[in-house]
VEXGUKE-317179 format. One line per 4 residues: number of its first residue (from 0); for each residue x, y, z of C-alpha. Coordinates in Angstrom, 2 decimals. Example, Ala and Ser with C-alpha at 12.3 -4.5 7.8 and 13.67 -1.06 7.14 Angstrom:
2
0 = 12.30 -4.50 7.80  13.67 -1.06 7.14
REM end
This chain:
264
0 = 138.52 87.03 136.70  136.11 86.99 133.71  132.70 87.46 135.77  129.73 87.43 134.20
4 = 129.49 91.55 134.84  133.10 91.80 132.90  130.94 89.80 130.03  128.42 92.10 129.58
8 = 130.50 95.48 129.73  132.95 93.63 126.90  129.80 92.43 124.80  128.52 96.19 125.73
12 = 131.56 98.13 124.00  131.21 96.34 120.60  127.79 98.29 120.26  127.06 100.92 117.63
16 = 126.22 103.16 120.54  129.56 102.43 122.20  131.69 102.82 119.11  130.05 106.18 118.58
20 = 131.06 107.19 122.12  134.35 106.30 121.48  135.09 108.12 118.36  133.58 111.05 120.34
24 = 136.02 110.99 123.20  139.45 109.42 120.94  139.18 111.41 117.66  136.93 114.64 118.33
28 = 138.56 114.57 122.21  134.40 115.03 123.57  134.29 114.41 127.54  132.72 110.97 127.89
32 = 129.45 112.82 129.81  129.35 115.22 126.40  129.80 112.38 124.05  126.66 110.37 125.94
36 = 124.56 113.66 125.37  125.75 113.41 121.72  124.80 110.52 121.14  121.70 110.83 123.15
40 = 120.69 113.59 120.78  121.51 111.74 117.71  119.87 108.66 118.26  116.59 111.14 119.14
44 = 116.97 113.12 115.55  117.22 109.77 113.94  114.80 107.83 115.71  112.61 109.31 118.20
48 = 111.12 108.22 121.43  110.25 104.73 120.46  107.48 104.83 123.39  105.64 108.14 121.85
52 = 104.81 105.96 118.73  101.63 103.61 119.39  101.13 100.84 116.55  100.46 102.00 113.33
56 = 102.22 105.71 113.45  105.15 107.53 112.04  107.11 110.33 112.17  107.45 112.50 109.16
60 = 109.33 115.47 108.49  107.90 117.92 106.70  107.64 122.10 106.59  106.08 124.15 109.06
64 = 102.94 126.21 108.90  103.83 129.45 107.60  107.22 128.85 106.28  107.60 129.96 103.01
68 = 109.16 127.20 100.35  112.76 127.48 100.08  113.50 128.56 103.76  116.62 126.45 105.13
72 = 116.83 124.62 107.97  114.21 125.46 111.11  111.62 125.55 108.54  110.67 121.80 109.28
76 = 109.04 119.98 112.23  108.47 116.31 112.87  104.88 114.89 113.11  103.58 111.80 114.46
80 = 100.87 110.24 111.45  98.38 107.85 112.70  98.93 105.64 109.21  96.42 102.81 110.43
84 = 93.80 103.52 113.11  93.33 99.92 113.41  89.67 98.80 114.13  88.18 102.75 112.62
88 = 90.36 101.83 109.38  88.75 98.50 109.31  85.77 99.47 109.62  85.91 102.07 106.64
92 = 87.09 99.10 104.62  84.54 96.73 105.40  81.85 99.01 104.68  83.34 101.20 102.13
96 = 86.56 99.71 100.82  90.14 100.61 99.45  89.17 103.97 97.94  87.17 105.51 100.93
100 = 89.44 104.17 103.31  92.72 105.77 101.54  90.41 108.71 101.43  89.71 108.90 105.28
104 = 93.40 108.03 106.07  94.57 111.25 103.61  92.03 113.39 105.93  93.23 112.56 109.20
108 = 96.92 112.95 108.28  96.21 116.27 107.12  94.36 117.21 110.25  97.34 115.88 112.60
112 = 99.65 117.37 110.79  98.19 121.31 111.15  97.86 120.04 114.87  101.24 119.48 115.43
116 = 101.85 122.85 113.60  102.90 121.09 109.79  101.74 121.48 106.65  101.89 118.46 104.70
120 = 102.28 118.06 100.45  100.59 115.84 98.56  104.18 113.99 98.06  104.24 113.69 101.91
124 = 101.00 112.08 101.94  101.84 109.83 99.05  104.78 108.76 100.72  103.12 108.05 103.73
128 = 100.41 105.72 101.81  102.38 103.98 99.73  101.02 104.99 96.49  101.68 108.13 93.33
132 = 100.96 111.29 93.63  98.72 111.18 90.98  96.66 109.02 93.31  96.37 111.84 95.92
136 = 94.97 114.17 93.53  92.44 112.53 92.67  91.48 111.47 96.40  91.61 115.53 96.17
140 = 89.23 116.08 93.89  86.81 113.59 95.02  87.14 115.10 99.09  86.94 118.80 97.75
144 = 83.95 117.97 95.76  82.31 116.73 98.54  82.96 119.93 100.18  85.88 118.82 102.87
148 = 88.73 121.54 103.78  92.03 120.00 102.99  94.53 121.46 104.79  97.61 120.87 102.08
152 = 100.61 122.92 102.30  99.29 125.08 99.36  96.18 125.36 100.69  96.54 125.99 104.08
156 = 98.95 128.85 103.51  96.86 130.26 100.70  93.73 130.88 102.15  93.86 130.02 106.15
160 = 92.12 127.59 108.13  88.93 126.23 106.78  86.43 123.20 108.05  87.65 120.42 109.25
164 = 85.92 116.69 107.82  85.32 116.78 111.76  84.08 120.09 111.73  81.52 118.62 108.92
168 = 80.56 115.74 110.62  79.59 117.59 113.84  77.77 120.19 111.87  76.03 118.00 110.10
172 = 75.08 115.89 113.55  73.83 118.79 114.95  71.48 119.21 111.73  69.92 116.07 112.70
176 = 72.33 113.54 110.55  72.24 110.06 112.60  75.42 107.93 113.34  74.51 106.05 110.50
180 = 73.72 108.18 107.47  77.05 110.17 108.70  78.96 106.82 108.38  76.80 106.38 104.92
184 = 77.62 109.60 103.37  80.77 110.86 104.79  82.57 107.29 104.65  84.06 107.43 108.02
188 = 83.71 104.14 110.51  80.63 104.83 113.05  83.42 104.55 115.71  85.44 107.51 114.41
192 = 82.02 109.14 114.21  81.22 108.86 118.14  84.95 109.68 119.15  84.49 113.02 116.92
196 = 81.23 113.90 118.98  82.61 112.63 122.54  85.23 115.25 121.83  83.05 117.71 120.57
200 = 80.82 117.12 123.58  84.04 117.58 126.19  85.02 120.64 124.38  81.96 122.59 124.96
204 = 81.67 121.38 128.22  85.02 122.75 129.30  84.09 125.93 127.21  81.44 126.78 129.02
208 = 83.23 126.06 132.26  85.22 129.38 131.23  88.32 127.06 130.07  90.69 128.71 127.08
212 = 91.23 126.94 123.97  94.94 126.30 124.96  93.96 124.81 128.43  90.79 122.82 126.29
216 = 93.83 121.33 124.06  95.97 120.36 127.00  93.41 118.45 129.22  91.81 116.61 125.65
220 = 94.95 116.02 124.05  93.99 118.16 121.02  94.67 120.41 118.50  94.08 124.25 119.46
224 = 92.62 124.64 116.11  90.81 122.02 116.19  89.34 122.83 119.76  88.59 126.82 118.34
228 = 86.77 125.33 115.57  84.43 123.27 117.94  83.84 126.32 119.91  82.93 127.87 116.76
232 = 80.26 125.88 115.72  78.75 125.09 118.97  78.73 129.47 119.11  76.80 128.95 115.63
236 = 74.66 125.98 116.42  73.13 127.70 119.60  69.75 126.87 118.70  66.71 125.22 121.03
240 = 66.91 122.14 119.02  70.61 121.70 118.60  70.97 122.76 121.99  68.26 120.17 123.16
244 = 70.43 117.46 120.72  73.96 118.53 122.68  72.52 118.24 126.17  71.19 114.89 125.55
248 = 74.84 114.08 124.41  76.45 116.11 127.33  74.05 113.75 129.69  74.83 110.47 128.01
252 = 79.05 111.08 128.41  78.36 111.84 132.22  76.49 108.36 132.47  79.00 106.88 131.01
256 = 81.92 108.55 133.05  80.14 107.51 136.39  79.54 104.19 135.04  83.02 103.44 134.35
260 = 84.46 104.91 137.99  81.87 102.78 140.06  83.23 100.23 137.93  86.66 100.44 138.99
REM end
């Protein structure tokens, strides 16, 4: 009796996914349980967790931090690149355009990539953006003359870990910079700006909780290294009037946080 069931497991077989199977169990005589991992594992090599990726990222291979060129195979890992932030890229455009805004996007890949324990080339980031090489040097050039760490593969493995364009920004906050002449002079949305600090903010609240950098990362959804180099420079900005500047802050997030529970 062709039921509508029988339908669906015939129109089910002729899949890609089904014909792998098959060839699994017929021709390389897998169990059908070990040919579903197989496959399983395959389609997550070739194409991820679909439901990891939010609009706007991608996932790159590239070679691990601390893995010497030329090292076969375990020498990679796969990153997840925020390509387009959405409304912070916009932002950078509208008030900076195509230039800054390449420039910004170049920063942040670089940044998620050492999170995620990569060390991307200039080729990966040209890739990535759709333009040469070339390009990327010069957005380079521009960044390191500005005095922005780039952590490149070269670089990174060359000389260590060095401050962050979020680092910066924070440093230069706690100097006395406003949300505006940071947007002005660093080219990053006001947006991006505020996230940096609300992070900041969380960080050295949970530091001085007595919270390790690892357990910092895991409850913020960051970076070890990007959480140790927060704790650094609150450690080095423990002045009266920074402190006075970061208390303020510390307040303002709490207002907000109660706000938004006796809202729901």
């Amino acid at each position: 009796m062709d039921t509508t069931e029988a339908r669906e497991e015939r129109l089910a077989s002729k899949t890609p996914q089904e014909r792998f199977k098959r060839i699994m169990e017929e021709e390389y005589h897998y169990a059908p349980k070990i040919a579903a991992a197989i496959l399983a594992e395959a389609e997550d090599c070739l194409y991820g967790k679909a439901a990891e990726l939010r609009p706007g990222q991608m996932r790159v291979i590239m070679a691990k931090r601390g893995e010497r060129s030329g090292n076969p195979r375990n020498s990679q890992v796969e990153v997840i690149w925020t390509v387009d932030a959405g409304v912070e890229d916009r932002e950078v455009m509208r008030m900076h355009g195509r230039e800054a805004l390449r420039q910004v996007r170049i920063e942040r890949l670089l940044d998620e990539a050492l999170e995620q324990g990569g060390a991307a080339t200039q080729e990966d980031l040209a890739a990535a953006l759709h333009t040469s090489v070339r390009t990327i040097k010069r957005d380079f050039g521009v960044l390191q003359r500005r005095g922005e760490f780039l952590p490149s593969r070269g670089m990174v493995e060359g000389i260590g870990r060095g401050q962050t364009h979020k680092g910066l920004i924070i440093r230069l906050w706690l100097q006395g910079e406003t949300f505006d002449r940071l947007a002005t002079h660093t080219r990053h949305s006001p947006s991006s700006i505020q996230r940096y600090l609300r992070h900041f903010v969380q960080v050295v609240g949970l530091h001085q909780q007595g919270f390790k950098a690892e357990e910092i990362g895991l409850a913020l959804q960051m970076g070890v290294h990007l959480v140790e180099e927060y704790v650094e420079i609150y450690a080095q900005h423990d002045l009266p009037a920074q402190r006075a500047r970061l208390q303020e802050q510390m307040e303002r997030l709490q207002r907000v946080s109660t706000a938004q529970k006796g809202a729901k």
